[in-house]
C-alpha positions in Angstrom: -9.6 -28.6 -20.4 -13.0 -28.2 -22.3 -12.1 -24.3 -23.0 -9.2 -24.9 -23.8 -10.5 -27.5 -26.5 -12.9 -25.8 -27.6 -10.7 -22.4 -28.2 -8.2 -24.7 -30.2 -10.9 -25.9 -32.3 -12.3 -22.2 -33.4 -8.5 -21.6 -33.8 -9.0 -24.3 -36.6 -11.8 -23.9 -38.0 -11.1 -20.0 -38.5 -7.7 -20.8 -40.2 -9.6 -23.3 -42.4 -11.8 -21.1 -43.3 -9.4 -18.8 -44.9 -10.4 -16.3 -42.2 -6.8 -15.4 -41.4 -7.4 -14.5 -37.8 -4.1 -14.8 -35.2 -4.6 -17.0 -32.2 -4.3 -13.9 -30.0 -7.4 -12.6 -31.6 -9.3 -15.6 -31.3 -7.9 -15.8 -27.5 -8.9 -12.3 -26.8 -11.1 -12.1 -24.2 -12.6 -9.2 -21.4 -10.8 -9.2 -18.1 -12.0 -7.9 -14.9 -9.5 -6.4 -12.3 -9.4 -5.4 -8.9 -7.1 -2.6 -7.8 -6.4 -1.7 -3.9 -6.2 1.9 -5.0 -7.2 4.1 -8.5 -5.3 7.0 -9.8 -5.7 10.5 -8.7 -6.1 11.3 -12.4 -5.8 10.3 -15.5 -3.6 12.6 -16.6 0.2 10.9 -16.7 2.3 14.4 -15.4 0.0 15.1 -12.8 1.2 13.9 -10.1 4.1 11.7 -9.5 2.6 8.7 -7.7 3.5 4.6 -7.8 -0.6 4.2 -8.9 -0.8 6.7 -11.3 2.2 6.3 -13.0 1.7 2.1 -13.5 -1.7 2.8 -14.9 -0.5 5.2 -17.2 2.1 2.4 -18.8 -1.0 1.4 -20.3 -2.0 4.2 -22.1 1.0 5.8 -23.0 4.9 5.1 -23.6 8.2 6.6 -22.4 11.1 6.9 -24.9 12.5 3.6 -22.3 10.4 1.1 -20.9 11.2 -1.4 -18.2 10.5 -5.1 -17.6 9.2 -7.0 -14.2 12.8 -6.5 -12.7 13.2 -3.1 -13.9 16.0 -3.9 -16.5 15.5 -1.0 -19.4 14.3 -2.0 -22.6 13.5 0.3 -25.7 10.2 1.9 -26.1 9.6 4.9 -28.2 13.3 5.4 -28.3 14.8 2.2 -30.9 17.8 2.6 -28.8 20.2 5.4 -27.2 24.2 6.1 -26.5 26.2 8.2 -24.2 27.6 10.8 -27.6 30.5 12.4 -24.9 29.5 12.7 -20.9 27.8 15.3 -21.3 25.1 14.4 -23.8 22.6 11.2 -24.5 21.3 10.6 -28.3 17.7 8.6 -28.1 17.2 7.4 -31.9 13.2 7.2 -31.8 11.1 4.7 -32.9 9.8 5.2 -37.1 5.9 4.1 -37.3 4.7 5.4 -34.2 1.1 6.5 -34.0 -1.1 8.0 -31.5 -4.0 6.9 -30.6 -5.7 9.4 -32.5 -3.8 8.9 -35.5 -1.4 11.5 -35.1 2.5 10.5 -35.9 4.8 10.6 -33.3 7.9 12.4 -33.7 10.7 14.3 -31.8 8.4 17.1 -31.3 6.3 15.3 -28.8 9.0 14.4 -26.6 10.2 18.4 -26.2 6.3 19.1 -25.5 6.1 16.2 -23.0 9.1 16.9 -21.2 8.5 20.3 -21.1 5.0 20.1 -20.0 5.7 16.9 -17.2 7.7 20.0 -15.5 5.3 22.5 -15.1 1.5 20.9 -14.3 -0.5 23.7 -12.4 -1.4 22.4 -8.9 0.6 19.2 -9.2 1.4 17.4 -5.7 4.2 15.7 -6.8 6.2 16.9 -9.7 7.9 14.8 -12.4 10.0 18.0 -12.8 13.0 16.1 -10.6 13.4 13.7 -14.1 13.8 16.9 -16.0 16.0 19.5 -14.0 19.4 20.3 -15.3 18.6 18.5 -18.8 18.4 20.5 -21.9 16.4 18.8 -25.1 17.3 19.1 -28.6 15.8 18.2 -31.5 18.4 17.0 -33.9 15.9 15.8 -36.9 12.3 13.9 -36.5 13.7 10.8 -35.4 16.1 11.9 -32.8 16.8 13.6 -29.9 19.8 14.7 -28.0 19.8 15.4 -23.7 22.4 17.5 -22.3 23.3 17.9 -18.6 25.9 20.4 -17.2 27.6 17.6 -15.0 28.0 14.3 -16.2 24.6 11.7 -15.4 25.0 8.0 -16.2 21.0 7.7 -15.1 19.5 9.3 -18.1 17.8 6.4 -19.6 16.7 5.7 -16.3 14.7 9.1 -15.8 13.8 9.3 -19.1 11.4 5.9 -18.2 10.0 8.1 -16.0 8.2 10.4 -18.1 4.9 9.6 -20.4 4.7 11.0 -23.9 2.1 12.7 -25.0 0.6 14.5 -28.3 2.3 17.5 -28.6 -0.9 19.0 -29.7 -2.0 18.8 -25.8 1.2 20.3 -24.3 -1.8 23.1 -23.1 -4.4 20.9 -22.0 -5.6 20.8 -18.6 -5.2 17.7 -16.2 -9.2 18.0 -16.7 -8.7 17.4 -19.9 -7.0 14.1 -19.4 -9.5 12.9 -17.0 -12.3 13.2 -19.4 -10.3 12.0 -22.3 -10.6 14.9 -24.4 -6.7 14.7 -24.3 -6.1 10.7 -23.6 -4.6 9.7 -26.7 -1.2 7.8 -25.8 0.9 5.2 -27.8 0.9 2.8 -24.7 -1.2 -1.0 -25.4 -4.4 -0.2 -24.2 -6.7 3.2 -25.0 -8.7 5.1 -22.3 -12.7 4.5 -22.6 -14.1 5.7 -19.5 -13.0 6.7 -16.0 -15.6 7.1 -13.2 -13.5 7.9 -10.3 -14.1 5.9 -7.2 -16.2 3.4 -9.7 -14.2 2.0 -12.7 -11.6 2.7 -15.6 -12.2 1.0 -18.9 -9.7 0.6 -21.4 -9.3 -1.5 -24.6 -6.5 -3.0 -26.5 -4.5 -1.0 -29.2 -4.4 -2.4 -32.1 -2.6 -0.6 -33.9 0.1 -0.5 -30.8 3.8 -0.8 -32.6 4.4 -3.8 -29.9 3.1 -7.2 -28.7 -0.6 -7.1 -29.4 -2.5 -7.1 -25.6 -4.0 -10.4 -25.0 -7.7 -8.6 -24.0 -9.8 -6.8 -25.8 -10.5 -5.0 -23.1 -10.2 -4.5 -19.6 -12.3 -3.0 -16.7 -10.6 -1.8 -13.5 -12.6 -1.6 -10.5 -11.3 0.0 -7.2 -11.9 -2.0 -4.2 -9.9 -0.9 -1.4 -10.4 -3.6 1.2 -8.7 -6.7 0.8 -11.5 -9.0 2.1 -14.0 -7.6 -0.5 -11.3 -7.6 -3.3 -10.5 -11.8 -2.2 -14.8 -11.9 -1.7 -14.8 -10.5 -5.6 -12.5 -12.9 -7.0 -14.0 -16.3 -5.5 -17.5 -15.3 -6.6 -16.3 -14.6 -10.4 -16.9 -10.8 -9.9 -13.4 -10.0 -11.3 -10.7 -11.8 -12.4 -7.7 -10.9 -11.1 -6.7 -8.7 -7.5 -3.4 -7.2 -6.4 -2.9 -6.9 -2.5 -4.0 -10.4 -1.3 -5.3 -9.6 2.6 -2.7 -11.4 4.3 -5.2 -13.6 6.2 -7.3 -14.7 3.3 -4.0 -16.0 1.5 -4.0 -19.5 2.9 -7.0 -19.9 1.7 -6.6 -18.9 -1.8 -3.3 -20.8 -2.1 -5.2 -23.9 -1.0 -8.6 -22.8 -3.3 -9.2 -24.9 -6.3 -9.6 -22.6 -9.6 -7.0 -20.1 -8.2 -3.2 -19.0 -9.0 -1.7 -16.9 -6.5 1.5 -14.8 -7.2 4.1 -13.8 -4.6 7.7 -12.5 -4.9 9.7 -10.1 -2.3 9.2 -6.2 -3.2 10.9 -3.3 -3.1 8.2 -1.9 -1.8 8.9 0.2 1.9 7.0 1.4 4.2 8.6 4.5 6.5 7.6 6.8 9.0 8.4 10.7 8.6 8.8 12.6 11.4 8.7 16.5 10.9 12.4 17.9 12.3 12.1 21.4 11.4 9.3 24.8 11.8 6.1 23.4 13.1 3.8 22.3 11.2 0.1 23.9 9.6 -2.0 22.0 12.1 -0.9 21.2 16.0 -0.7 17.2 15.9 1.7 17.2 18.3 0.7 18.7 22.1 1.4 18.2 25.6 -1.2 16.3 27.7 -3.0 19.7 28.0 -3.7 19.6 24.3 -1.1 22.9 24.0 0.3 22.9 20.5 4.7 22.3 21.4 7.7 22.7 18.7 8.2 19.2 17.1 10.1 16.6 19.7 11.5 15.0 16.5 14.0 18.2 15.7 16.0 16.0 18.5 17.5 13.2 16.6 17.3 11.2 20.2 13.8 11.4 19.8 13.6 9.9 16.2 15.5 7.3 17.3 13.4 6.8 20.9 10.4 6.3 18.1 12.7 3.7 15.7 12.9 1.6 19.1 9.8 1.6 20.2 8.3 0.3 17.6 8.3 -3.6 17.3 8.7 -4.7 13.1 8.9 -8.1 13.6 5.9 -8.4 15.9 4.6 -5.9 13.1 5.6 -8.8 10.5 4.3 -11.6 12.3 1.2 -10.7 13.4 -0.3 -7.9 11.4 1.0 -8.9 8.1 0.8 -12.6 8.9 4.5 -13.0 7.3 4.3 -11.1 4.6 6.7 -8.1 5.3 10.1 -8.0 6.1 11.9 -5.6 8.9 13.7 -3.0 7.1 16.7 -0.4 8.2 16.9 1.0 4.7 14.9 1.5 1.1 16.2 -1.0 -0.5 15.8 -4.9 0.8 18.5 -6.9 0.3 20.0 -8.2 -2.8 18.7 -5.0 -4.5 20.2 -1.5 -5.9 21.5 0.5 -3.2 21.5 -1.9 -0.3 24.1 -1.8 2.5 24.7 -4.5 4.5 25.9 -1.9 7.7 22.5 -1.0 8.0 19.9 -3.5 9.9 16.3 -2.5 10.9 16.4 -1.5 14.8 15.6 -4.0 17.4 12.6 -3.2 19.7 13.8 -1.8 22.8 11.0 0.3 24.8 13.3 0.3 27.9 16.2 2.5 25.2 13.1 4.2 24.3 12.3 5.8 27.0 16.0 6.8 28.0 16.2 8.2 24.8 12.9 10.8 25.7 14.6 11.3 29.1 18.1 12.2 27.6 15.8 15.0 24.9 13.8 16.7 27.6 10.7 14.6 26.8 10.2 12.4 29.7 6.8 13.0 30.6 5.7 12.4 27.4 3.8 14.2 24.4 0.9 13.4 22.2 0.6 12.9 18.9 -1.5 12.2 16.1 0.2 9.9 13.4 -1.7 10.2 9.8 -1.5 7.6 7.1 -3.6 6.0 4.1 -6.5 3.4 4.4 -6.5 0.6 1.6 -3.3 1.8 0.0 -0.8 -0.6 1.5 -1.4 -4.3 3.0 -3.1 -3.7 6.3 -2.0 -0.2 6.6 -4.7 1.0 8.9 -3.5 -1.8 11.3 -0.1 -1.1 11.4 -0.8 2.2 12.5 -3.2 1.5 14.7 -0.1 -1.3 16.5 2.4 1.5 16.2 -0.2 3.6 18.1 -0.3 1.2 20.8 3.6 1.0 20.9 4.7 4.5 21.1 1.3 5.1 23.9 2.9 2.2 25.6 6.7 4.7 25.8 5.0 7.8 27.3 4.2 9.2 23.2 -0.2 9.3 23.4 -0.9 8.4 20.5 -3.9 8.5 17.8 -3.9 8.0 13.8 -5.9 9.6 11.5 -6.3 7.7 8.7 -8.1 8.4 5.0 -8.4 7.7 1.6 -5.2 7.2 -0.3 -6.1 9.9 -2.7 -6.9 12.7 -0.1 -3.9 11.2 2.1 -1.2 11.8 -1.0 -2.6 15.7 -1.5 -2.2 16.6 2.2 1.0 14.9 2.4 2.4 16.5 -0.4 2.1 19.6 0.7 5.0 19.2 2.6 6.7 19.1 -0.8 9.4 21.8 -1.7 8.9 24.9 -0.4 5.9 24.2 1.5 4.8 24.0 4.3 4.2 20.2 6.1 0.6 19.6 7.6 1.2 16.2 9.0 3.7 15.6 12.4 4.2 12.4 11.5 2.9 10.3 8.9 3.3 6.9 7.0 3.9 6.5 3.1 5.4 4.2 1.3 8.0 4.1 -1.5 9.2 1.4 -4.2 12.1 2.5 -6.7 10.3 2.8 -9.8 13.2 4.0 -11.7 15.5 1.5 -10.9 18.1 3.3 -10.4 19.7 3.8 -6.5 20.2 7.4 -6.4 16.3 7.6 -7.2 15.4 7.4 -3.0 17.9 9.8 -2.3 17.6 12.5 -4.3 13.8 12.5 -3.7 13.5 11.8 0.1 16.9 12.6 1.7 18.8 15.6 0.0 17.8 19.1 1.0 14.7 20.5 -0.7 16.5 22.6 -4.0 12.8 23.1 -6.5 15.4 24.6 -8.7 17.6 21.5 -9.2 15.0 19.2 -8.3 16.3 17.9 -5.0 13.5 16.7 -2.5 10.1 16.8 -3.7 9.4 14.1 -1.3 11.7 15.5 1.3 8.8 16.2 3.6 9.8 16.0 7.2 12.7 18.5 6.6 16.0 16.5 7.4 19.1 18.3 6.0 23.0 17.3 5.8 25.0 18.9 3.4 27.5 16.2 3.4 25.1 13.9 2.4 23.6 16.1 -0.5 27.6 16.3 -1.9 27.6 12.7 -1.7 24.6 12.1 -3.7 25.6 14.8 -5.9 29.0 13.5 -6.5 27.6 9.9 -7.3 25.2 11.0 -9.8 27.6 12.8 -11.9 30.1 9.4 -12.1 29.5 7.7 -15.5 31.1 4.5 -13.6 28.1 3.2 -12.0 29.7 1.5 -9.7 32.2 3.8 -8.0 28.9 6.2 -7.7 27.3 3.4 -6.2 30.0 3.4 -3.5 28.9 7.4 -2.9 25.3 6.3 -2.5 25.2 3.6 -0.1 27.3 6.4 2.1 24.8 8.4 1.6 22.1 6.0 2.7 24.1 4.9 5.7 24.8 8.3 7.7 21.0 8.9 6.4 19.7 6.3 8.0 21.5 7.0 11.0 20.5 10.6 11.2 16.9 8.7 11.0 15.9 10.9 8.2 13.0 8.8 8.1 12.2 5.7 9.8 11.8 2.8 7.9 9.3 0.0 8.8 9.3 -2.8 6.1 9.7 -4.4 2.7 6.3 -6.3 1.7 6.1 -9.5 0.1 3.9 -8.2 -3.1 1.2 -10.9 -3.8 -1.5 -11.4 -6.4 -4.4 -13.6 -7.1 -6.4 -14.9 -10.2 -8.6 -17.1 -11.8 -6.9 -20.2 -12.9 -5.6 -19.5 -16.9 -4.5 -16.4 -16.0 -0.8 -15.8 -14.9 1.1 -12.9 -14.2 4.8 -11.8 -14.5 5.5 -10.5 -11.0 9.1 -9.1 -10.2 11.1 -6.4 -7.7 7.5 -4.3 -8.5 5.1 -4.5 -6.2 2.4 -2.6 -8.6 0.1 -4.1 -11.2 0.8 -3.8 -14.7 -1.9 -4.8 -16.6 0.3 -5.6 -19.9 2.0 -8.2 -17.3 -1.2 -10.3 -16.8 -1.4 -12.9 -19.8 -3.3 -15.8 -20.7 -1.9 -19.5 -19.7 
């Protein structure tokens, strides 16, 4: 109550002064957050990646922008129309600067399209938002996108991609993460980034939006959620994303403390590799001889899917906060079928299953995954470890930090080769649009059309790729929406990938600080305000 006086009263004193100042700038303060995970890099095409790709909202704009719930609002582009269904206009925003003081124009959205596509060494490409579009520059101030088969998603994928100065369409992603090439339209401007230490930004204020409430803000990566709950009760930071499950209570009860929940469409699956074998032999019999991959055998993939107990999962390693799934989207959101319900634990099925495919003796197998990148990840591996040891499948996890984990996985990407058996990942819809999981996970891998980057266990049905072909070229959204949850449903029961669950997203701050938590599981710093 005392700041809050006290703030009011400089508010006064500085407009009675004739000093003219706004009461955001007399509010601005420093803020201090605490991330489970930091970019791979800092440069927004890199790699296609839930943490990279929310940080760089706040350096840099898309020509469409999305709120909390991932409704599409207009960003560098004023606004944007279907011309025939074959085309998109995107009537760009007048005014626009870089940071560096360069004007934007249409010119910068040819170079950052073109460029998005085609980053050396990138382990996940944003080339998928770009295939089979064609961009034209009809004058400084608009742009036209073409597509040989009719795509009522455009806007969507056209959130997807960051634009940049088209004077560093041929810088390196070095260049980025040094900030020789940082410069953005987004709220905030890159300062600093000391990988595996802190990022710094500070607020644009000459950004063609709402003003950022902070002057500036420091992220610091803190992977463990004890420390990151630790860091917040002894004023270290501010704010923290990923509240440890068991420290929640706590918090919730903690005087000086706001803490944020709301369900997410954030899943957490299990690939299993169904094709060649992969790089590394992480699957062997109990003489540690490499075998072919058990999980070709769709019996087998489903043997795994029943041994494995969610709700125990959901109960006891996430303390509640998770939510079985049989599908990527949790209900009540894009794409959801209600046909499909996350199996029931059955060990005794199990084990028929293994019998039925050959495998009745048993295998073992080395399961990889991230540590720190999702709520108790490390631990639900380590209990699905337990339960497929417990069906005749030995197994062991490997486990390491999200950044290495996301490079090794993706080179199971298209065209390459896997490296992992089986691993865990996990996926939220950050376009919010339902083909999204589809075309990246489940269609056949097609680099040329930009089908199945994340595609990386191998699963192939050609009826399935028609269908999610089919539905992306239907301008009525909802009759392709009929063609997608298809899709998801013979998908799903193929196993193309096991899914595990949906977790409840929560955050925690100091009290006067709120934040505007929806379907998005990430942190966006522009979403954390003052009270």
């Amino acid at each position: 109550m005392k700041k809050s006086f006290l703030k009011t009263l400089a508010l006064i004193i500085a407009i009675t002064s004739g000093l003219g100042f706004s009461s955001s700038s007399v509010l601005a303060d420093d803020l201090k957050v605490a991330l489970a995970a930091e970019p791979t890099s800092m440069d927004p095409h890199y790699q296609n990646l839930t943490i990279n790709n929310s940080f760089a909202t706040q350096v840099y704009n898309a020509l469409v922008l999305q709120d909390v719930n991932q409704n599409l609002l207009p960003g560098l582009a004023s606004s944007w129309e279907p011309v025939d269904d074959l085309t998109w206009q995107f009537n760009l925003r007048p005014g626009v600067k870089f940071h560096n003081g360069a004007a934007f124009s249409a010119e910068d959205v040819i170079a950052s399209m073109e460029r998005a596509a085609n980053v050396p060494n990138s382990p996940s490409s944003f080339a998928t938002f770009t295939k089979g579009k064609t961009f034209e520059v009809v004058d400084d101030l608009t742009i036209r996108v073409s597509t040989e088969k009719s795509n009522p998603f455009i806007p969507n994928d056209m959130s997807r991609i960051a634009i940049i100065d088209s004077a560093f369409i041929n810088a390196t992603t070095e260049d980025f993460n040094t900030g020789v090439a940082s410069f953005g339209t987004g709220p905030f401007i890159l300062n600093k980034w000391l990988p595996g230490d802190l990022i710094e930004i500070s607020r644009n204020d000459n950004y063609w939006g709402d003003a950022a409430e902070w002057d500036s803000i420091t992220i610091k990566p803190i992977k463990d959620g004890t420390t990151r709950t630790a860091a917040l009760i002894a004023g270290d930071v501010d704010f923290i994303e990923r509240v440890a499950p068991a420290d929640l209570p706590n918090l919730e009860k903690r005087d000086g403390i706001s803490v944020f929940k709301s369900v997410s469409n954030r899943l957490l699956y299990l690939t299993l590799h169904m094709t060649d074998d992969p790089i590394k032999p992480y699957v062997t019999d109990f003489n540690d001889n490499p075998i072919a991959s058990p999980f070709q055998d769709i019996r087998m993939r489903e043997a795994v899917s029943l041994a494995i107990n969610r709700q125990a999962i959901a109960d006891r390693v996430m303390d509640g906060l998770s939510s079985p799934a049989g599908q990527f989207s949790p209900e009540g959101y894009i794409g959801y079928s209600p046909n499909l319900q996350a199996d029931i634990y059955n060990p005794d099925r199990a084990k028929e299953l293994m019998a039925e495919a050959g495998y009745a003796d048993g295998f073992k197998l080395t399961i990889h995954g991230p540590a720190g990148r999702y709520t108790n990840d490390a631990r639900i591996l380590e209990a699905i470890a337990q339960m497929l040891t417990s069906v005749g499948i030995e197994t062991t996890i490997e486990t390491m930090p999200a950044s290495v984990f996301f490079k090794r996985f993706a080179s199971g990407g298209v065209d390459k080769k896997p490296e992992f058996t089986a691993a865990m990942s996990g996926y939220a819809n950050g376009s919010g649009e339902p083909s999204h999981p589809l075309r990246i996970f489940i269609h056949t891998k097609q680099k040329d059309r930009g089908y199945g980057p994340g595609n990386r266990n191998g699963y192939s049905n050609s009826e399935v790729d028609t269908m999610i072909e089919d539905g992306r070229a239907m301008m009525d959204v909802s009759k392709g929406m009929e063609m997608f949850i298809k899709a998801t449903e013979m998908a799903m029961n193929e196993y193309a990938l096991l899914p595990l669950h949906h977790e409840i997203a929560t955050w925690a701050a100091r009290d006067g600080i709120t934040y505007a938590n929806g379907a998005l599981d990430s942190t966006f710093l522009h979403f954390i305000s003052k009270q």
